[in-house]
PDB file of N, H, CA, C and O in Angstrom:
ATOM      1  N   UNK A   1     -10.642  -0.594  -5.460  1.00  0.00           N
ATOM      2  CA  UNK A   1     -10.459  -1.604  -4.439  1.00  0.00           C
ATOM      3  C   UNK A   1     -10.001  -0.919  -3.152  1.00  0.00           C
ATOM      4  O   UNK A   1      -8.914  -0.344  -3.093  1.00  0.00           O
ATOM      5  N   UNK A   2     -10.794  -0.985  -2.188  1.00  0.00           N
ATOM      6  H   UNK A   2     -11.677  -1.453  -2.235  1.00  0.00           H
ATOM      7  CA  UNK A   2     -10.459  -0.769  -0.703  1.00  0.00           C
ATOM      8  C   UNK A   2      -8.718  -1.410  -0.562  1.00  0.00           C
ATOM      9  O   UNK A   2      -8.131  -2.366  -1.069  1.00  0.00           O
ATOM     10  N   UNK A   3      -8.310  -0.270   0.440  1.00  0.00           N
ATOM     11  H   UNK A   3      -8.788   0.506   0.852  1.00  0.00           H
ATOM     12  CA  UNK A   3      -7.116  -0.487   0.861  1.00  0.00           C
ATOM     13  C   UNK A   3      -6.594  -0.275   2.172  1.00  0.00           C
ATOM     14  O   UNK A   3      -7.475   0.224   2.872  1.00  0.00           O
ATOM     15  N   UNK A   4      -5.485  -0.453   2.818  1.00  0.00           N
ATOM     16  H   UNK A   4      -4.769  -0.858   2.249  1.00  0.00           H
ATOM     17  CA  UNK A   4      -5.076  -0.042   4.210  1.00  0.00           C
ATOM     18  C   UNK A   4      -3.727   0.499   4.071  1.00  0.00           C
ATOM     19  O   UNK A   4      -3.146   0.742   5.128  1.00  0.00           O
ATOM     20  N   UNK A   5      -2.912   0.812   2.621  1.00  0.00           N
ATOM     21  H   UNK A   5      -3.384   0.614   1.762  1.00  0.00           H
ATOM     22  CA  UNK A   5      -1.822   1.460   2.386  1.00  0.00           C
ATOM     23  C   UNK A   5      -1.671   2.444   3.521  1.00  0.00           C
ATOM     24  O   UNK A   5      -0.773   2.232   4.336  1.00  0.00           O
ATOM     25  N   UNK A   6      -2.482   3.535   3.667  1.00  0.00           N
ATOM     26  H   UNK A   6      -3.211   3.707   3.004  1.00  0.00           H
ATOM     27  CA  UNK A   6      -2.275   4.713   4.191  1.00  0.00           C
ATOM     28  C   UNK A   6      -1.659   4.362   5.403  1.00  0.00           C
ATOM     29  O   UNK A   6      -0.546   4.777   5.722  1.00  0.00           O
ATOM     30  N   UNK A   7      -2.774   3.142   6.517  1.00  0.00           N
ATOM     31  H   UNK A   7      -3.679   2.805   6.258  1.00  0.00           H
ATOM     32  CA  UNK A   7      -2.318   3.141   7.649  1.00  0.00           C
ATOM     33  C   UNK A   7      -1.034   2.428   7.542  1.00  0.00           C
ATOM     34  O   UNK A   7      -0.204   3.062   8.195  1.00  0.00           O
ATOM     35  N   UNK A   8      -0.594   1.549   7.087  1.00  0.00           N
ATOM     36  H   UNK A   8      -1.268   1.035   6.556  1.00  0.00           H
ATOM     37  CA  UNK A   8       0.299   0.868   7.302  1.00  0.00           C
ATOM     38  C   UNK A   8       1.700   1.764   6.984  1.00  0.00           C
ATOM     39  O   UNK A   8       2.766   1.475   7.528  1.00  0.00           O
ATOM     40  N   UNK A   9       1.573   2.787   6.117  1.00  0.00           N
ATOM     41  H   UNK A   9       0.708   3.021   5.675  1.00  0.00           H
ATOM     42  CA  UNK A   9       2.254   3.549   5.268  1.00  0.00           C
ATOM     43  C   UNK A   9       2.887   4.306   7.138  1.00  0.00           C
ATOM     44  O   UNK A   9       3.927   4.015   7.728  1.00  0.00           O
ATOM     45  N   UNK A  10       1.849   5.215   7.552  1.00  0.00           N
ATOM     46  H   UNK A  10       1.004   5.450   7.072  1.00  0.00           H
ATOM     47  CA  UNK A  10       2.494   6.121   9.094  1.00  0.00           C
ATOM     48  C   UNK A  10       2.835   4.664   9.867  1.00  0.00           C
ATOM     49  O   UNK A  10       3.879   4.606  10.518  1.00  0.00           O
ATOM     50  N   UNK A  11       2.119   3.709   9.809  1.00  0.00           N
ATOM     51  H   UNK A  11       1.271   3.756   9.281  1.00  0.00           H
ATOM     52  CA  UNK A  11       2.814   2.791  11.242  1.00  0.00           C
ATOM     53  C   UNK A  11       4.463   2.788  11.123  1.00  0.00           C
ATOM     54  O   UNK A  11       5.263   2.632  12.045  1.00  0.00           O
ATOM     55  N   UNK A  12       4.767   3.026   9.584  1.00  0.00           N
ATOM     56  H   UNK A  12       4.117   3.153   8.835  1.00  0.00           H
ATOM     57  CA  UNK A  12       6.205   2.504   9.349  1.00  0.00           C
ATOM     58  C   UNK A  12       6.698   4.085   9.779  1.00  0.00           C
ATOM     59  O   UNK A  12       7.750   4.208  10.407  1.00  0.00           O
ATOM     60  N   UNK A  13       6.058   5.040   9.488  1.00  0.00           N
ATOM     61  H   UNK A  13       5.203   4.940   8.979  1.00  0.00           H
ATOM     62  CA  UNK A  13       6.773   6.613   9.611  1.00  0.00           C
ATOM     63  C   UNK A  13       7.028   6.483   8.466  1.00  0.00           C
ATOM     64  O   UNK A  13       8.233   6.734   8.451  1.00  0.00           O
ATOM     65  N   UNK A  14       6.538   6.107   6.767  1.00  0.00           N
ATOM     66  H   UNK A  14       5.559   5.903   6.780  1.00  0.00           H
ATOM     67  CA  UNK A  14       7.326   6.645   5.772  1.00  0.00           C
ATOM     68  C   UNK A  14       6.037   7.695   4.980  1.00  0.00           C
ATOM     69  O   UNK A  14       4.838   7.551   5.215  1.00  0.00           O
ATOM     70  N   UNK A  15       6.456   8.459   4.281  1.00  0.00           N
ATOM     71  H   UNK A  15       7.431   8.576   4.090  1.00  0.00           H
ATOM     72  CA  UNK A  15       5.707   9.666   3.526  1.00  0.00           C
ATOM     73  C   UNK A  15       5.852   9.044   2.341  1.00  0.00           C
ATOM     74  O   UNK A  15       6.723   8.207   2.104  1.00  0.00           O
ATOM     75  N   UNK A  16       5.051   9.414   1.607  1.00  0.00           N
ATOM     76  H   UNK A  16       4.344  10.094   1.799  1.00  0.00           H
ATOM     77  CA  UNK A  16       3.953   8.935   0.057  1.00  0.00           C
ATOM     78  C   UNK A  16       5.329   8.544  -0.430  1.00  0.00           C
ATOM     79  O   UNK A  16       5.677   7.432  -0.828  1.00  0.00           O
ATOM     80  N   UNK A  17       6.458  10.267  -0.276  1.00  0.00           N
ATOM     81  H   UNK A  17       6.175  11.170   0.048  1.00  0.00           H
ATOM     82  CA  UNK A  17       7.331  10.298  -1.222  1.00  0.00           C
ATOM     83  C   UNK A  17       8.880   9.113  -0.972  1.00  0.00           C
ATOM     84  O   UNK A  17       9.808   8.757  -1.699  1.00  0.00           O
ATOM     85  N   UNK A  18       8.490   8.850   0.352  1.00  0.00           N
ATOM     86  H   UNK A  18       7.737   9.139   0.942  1.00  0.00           H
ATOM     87  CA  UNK A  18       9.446   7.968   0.333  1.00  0.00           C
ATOM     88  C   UNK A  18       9.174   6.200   0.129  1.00  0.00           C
ATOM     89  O   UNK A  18       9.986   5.318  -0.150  1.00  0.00           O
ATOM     90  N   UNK A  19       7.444   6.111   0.438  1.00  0.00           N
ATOM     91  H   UNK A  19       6.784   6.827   0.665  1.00  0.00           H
ATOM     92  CA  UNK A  19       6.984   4.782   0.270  1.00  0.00           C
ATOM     93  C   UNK A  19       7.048   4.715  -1.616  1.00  0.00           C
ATOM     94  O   UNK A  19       6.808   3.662  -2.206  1.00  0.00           O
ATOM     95  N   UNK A  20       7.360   5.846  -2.258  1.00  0.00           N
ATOM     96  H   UNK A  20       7.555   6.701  -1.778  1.00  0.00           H
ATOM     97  CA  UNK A  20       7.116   5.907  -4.097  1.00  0.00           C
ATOM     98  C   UNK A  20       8.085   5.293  -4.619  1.00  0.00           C
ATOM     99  O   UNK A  20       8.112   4.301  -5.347  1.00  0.00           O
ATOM    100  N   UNK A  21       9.597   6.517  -3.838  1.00  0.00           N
ATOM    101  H   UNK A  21       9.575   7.323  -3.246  1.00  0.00           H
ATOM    102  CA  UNK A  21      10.629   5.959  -3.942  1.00  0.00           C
ATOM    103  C   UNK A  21      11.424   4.491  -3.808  1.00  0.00           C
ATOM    104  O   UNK A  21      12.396   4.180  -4.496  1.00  0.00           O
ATOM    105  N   UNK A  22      10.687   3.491  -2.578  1.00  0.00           N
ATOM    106  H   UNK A  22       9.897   3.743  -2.019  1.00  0.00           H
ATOM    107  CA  UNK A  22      10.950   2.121  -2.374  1.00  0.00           C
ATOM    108  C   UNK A  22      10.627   0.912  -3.505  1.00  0.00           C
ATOM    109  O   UNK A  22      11.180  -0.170  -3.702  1.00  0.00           O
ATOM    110  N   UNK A  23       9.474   1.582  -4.168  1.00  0.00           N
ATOM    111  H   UNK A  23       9.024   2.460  -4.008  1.00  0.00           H
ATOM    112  CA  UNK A  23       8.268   1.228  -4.949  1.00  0.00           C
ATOM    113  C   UNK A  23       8.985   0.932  -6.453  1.00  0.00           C
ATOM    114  O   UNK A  23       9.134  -0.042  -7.191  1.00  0.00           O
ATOM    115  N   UNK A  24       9.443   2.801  -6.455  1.00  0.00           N
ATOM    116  H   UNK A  24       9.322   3.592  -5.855  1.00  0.00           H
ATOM    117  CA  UNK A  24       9.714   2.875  -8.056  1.00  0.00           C
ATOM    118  C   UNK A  24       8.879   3.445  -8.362  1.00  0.00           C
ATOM    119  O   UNK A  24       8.924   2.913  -9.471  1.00  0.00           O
ATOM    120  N   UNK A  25       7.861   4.257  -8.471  1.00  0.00           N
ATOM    121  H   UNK A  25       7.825   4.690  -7.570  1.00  0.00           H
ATOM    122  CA  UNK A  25       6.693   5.003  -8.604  1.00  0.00           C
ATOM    123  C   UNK A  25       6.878   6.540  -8.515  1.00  0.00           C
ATOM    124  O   UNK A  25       7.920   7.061  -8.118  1.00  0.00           O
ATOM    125  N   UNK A  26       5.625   7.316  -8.974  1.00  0.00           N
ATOM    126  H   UNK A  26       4.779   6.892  -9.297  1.00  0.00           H
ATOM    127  CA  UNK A  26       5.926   8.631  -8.597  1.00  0.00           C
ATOM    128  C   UNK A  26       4.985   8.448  -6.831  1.00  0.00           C
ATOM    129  O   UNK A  26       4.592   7.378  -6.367  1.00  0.00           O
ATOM    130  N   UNK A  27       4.837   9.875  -6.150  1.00  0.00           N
ATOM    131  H   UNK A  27       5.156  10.745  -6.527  1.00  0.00           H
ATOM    132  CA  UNK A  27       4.106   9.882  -4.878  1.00  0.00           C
ATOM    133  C   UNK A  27       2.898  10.480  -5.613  1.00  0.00           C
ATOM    134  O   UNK A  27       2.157  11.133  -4.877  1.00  0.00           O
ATOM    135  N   UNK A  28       2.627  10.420  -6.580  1.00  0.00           N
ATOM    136  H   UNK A  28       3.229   9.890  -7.177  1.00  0.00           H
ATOM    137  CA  UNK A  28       1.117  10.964  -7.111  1.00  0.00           C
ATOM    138  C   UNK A  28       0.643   9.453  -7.220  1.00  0.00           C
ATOM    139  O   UNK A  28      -0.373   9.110  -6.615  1.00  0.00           O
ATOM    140  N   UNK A  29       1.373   8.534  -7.991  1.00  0.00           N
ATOM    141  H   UNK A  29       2.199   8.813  -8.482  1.00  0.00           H
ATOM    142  CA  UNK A  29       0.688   7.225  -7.755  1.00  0.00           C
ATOM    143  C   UNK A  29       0.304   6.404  -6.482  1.00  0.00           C
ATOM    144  O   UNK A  29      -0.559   5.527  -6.434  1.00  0.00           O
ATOM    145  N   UNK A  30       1.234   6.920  -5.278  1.00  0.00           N
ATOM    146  H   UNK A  30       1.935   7.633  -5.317  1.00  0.00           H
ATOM    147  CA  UNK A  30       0.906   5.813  -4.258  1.00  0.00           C
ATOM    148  C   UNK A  30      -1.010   7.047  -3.789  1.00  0.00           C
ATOM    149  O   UNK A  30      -2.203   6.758  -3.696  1.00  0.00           O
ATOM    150  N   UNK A  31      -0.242   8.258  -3.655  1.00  0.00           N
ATOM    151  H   UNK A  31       0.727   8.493  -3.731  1.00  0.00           H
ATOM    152  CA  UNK A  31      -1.854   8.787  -3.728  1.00  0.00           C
ATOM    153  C   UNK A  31      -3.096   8.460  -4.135  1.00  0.00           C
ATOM    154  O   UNK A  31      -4.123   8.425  -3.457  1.00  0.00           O
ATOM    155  N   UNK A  32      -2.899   8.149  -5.630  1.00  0.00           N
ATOM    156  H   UNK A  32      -2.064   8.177  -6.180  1.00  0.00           H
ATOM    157  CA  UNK A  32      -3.904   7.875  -6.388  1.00  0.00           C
ATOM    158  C   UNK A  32      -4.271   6.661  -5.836  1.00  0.00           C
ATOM    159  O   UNK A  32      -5.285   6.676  -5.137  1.00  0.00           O
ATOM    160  N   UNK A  33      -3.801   5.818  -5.955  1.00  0.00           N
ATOM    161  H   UNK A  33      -2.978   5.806  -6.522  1.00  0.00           H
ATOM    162  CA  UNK A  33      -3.624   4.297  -4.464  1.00  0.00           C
ATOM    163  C   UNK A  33      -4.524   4.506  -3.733  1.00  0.00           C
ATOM    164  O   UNK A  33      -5.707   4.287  -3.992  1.00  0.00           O
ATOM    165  N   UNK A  34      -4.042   5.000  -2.625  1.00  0.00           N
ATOM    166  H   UNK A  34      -3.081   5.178  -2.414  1.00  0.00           H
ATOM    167  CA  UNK A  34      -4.290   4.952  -1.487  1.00  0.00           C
ATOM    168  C   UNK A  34      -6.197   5.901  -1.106  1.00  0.00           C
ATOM    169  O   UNK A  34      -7.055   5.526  -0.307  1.00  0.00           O
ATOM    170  N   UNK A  35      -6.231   7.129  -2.047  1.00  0.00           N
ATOM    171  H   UNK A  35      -5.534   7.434  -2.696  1.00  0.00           H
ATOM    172  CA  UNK A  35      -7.329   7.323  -2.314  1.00  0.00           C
ATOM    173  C   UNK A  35      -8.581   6.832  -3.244  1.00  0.00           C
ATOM    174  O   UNK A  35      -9.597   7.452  -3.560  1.00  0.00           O
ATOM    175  N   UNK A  36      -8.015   5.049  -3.688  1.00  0.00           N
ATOM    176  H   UNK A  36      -7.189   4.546  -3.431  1.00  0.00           H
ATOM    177  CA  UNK A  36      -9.246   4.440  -4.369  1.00  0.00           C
ATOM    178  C   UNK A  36      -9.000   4.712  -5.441  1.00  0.00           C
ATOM    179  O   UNK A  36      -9.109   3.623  -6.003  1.00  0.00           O
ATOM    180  N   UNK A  37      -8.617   5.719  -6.492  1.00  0.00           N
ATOM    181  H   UNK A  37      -8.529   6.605  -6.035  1.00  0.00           H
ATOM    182  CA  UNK A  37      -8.415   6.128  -7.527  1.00  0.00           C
ATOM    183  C   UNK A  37      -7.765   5.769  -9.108  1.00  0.00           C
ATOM    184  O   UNK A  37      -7.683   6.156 -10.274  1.00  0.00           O
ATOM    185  N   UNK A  38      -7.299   4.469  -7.906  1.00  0.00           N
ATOM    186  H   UNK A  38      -7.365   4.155  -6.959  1.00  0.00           H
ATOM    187  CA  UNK A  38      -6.098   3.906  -9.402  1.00  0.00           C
ATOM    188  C   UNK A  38      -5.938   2.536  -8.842  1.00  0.00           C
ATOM    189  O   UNK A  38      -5.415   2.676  -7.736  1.00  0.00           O
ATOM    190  N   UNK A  39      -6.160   1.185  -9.112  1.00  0.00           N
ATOM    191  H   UNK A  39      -6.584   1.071 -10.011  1.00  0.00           H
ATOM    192  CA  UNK A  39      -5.597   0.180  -9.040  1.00  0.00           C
ATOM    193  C   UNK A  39      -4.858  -0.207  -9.308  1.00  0.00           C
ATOM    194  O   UNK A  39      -4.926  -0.449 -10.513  1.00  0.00           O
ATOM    195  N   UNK A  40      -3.540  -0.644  -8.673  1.00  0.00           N
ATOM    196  H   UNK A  40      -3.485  -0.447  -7.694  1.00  0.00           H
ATOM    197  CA  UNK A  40      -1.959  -0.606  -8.840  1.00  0.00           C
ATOM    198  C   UNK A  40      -1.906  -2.315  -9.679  1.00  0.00           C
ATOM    199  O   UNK A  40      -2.824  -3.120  -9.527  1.00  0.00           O
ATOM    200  N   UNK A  41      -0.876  -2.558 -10.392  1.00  0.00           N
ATOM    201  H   UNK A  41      -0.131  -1.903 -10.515  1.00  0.00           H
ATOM    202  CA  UNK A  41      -0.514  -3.290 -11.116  1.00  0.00           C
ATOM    203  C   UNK A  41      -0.182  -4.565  -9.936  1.00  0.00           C
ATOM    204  O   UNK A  41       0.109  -4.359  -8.757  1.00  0.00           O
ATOM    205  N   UNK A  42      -0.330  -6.113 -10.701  1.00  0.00           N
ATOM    206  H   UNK A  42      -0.566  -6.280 -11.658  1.00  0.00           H
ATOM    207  CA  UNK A  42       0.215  -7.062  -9.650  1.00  0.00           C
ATOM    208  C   UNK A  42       1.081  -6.763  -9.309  1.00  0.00           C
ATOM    209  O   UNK A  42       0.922  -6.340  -8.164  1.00  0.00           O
ATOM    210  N   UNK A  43       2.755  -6.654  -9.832  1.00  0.00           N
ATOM    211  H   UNK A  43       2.884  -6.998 -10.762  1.00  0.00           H
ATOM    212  CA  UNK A  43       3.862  -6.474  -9.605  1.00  0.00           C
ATOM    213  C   UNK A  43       3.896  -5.329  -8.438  1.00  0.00           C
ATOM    214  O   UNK A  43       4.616  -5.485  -7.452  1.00  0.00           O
ATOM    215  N   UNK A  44       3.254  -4.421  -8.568  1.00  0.00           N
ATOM    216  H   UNK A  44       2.669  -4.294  -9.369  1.00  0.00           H
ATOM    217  CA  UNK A  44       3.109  -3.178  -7.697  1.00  0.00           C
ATOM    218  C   UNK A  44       2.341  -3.474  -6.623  1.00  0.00           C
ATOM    219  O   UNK A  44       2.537  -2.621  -5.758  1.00  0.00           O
ATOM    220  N   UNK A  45       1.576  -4.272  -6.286  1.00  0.00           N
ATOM    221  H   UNK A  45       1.417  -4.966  -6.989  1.00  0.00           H
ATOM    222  CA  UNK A  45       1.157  -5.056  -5.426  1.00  0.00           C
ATOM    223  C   UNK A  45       1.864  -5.057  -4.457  1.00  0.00           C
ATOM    224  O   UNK A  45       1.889  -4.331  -3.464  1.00  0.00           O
ATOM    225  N   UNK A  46       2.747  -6.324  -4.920  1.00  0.00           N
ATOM    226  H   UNK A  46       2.727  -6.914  -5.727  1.00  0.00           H
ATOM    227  CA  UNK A  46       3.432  -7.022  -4.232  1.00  0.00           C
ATOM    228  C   UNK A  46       4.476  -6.366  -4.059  1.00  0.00           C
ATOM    229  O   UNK A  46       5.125  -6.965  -3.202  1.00  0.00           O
ATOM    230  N   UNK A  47       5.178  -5.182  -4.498  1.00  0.00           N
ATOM    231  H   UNK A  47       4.651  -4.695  -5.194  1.00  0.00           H
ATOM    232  CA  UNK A  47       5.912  -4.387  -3.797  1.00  0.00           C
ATOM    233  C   UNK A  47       5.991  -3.564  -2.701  1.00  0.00           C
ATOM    234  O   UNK A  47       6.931  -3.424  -1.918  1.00  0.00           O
ATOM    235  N   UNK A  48       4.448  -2.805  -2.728  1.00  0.00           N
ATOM    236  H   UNK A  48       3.685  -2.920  -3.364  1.00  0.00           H
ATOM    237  CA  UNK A  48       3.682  -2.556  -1.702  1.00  0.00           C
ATOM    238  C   UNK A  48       3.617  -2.900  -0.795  1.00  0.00           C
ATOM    239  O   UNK A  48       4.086  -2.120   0.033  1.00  0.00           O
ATOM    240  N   UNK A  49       3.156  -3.967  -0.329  1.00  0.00           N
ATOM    241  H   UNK A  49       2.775  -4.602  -1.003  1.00  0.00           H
ATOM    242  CA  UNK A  49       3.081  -5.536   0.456  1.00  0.00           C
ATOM    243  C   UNK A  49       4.609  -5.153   1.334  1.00  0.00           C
ATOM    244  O   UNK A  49       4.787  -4.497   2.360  1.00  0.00           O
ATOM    245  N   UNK A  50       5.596  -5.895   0.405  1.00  0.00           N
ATOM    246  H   UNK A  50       5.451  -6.428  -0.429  1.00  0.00           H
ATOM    247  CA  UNK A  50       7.102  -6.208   0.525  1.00  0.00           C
ATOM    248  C   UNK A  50       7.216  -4.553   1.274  1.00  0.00           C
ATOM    249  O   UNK A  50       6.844  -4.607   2.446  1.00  0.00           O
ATOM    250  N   UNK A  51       7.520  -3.549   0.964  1.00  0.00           N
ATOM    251  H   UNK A  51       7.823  -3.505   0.012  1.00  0.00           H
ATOM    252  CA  UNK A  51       7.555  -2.676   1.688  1.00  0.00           C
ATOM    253  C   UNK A  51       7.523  -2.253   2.815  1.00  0.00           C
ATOM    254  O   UNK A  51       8.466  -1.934   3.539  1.00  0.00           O
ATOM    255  N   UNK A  52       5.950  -2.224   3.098  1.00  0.00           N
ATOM    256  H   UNK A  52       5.184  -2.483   2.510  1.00  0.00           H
ATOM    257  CA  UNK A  52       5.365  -2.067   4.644  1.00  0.00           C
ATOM    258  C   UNK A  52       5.312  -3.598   4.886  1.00  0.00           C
ATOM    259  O   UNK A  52       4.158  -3.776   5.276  1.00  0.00           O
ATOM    260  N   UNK A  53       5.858  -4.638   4.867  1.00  0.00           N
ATOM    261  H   UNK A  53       6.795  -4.493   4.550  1.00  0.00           H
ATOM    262  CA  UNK A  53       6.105  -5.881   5.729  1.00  0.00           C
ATOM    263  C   UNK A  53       4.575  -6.232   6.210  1.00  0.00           C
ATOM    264  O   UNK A  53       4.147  -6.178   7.363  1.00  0.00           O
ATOM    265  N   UNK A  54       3.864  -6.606   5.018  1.00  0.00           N
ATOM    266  H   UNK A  54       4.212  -6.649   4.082  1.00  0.00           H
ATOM    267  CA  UNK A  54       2.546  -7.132   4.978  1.00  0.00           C
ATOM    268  C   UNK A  54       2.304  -7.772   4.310  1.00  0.00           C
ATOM    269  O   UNK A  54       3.307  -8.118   3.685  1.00  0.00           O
ATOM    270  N   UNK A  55       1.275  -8.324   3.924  1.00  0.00           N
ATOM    271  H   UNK A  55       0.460  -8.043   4.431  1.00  0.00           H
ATOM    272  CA  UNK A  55       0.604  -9.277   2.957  1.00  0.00           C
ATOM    273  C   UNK A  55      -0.245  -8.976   2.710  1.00  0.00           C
ATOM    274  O   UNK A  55      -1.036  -8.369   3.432  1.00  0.00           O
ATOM    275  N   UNK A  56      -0.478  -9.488   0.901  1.00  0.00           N
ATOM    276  H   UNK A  56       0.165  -9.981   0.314  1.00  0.00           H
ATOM    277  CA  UNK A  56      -1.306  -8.532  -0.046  1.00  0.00           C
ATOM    278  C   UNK A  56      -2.486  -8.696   0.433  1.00  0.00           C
ATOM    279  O   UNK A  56      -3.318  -7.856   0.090  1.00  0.00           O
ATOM    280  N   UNK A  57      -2.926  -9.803   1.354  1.00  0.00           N
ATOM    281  H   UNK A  57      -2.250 -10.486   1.633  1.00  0.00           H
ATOM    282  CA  UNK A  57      -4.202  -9.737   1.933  1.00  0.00           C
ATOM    283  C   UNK A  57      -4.776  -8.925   3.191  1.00  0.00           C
ATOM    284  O   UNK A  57      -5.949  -8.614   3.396  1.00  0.00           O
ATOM    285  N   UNK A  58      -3.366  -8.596   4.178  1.00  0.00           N
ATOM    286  H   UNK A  58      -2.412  -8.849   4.011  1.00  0.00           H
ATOM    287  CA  UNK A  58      -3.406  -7.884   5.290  1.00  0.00           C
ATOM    288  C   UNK A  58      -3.797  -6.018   4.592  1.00  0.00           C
ATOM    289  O   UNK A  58      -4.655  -5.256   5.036  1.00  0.00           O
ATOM    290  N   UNK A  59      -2.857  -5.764   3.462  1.00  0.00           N
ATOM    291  H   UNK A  59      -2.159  -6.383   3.101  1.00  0.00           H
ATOM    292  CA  UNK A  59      -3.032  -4.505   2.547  1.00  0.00           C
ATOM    293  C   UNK A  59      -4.062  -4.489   2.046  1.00  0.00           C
ATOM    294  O   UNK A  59      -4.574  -3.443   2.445  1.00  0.00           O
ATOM    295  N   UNK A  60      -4.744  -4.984   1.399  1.00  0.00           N
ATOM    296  H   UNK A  60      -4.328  -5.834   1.075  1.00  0.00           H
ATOM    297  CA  UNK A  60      -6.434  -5.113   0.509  1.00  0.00           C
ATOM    298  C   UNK A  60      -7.356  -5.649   1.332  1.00  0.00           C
ATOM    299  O   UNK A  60      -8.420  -5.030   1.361  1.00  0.00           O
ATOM    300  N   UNK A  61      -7.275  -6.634   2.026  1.00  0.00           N
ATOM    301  H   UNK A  61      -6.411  -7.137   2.003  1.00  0.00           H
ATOM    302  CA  UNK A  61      -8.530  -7.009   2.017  1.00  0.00           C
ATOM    303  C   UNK A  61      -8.570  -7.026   3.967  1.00  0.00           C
ATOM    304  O   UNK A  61      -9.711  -7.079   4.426  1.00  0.00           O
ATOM    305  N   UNK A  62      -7.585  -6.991   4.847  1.00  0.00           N
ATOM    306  H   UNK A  62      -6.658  -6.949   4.473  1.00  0.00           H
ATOM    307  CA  UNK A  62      -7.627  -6.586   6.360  1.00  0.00           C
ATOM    308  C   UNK A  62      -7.155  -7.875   6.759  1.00  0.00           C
ATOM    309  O   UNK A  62      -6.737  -7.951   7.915  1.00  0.00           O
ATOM    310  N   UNK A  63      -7.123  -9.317   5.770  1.00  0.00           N
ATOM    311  H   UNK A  63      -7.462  -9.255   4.831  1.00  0.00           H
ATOM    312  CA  UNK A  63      -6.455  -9.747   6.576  1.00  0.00           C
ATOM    313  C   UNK A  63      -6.469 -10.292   8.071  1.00  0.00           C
ATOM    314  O   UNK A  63      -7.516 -10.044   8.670  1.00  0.00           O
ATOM    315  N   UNK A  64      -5.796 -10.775   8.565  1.00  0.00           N
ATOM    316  H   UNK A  64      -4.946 -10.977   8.079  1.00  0.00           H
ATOM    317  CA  UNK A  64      -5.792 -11.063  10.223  1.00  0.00           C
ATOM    318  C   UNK A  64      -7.495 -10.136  11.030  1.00  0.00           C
ATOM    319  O   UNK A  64      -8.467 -10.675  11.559  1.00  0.00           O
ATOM    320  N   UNK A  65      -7.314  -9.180  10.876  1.00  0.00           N
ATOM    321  H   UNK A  65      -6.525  -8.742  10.446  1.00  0.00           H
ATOM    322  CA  UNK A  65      -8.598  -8.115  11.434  1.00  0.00           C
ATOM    323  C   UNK A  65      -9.347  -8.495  11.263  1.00  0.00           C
ATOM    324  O   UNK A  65     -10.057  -8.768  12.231  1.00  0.00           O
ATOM    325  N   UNK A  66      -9.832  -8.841   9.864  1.00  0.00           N
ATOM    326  H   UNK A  66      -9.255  -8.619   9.078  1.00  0.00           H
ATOM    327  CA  UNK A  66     -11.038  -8.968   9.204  1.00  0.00           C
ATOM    328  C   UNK A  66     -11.600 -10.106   9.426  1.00  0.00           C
ATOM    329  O   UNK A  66     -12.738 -10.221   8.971  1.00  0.00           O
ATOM    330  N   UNK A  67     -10.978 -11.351  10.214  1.00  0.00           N
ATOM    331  H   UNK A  67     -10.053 -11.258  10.583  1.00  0.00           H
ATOM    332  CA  UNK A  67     -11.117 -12.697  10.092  1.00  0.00           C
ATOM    333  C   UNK A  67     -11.752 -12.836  11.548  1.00  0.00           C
ATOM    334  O   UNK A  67     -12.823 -13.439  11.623  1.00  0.00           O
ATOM    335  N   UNK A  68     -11.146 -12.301  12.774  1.00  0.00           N
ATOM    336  H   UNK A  68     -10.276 -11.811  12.713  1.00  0.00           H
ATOM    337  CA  UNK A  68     -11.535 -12.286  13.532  1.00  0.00           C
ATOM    338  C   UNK A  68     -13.154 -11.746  13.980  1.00  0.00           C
ATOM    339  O   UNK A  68     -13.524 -11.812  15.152  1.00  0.00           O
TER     340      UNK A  68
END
């Protein structure tokens, strides 16, 4: 599943290892994430989300952008 982790991840200034740490995760998982590789659990979702101060639709699917 397409994602926008990455960008949203520098808008905040945080690194894999500190967006893992917020999470509960290792930084190999938000990787695996963020490069398509692994589809994160609901719960992990929505932590994600909660994190970078988005919504699971603004994170997956663009959200606001995409509508316009």
């Amino acid at each position: 599943m397409e994602n926008r982790i990455k960008e949203y991840r520098e808008k905040k200034s945080l690194s894999q290892g500190n967006l893992a740490e917020l999470c509960e995760v290792s930084r190999q998982t938000i990787n695996a994430i963020e490069n398509n590789k692994y589809d994160p659990t609901l719960q992990l979702t929505f932590n994600l989300a909660r994190n970078l101060g988005v919504t699971v639709d603004e994170l997956f699917f663009g959200g606001k952008e995409d509508k316009e």
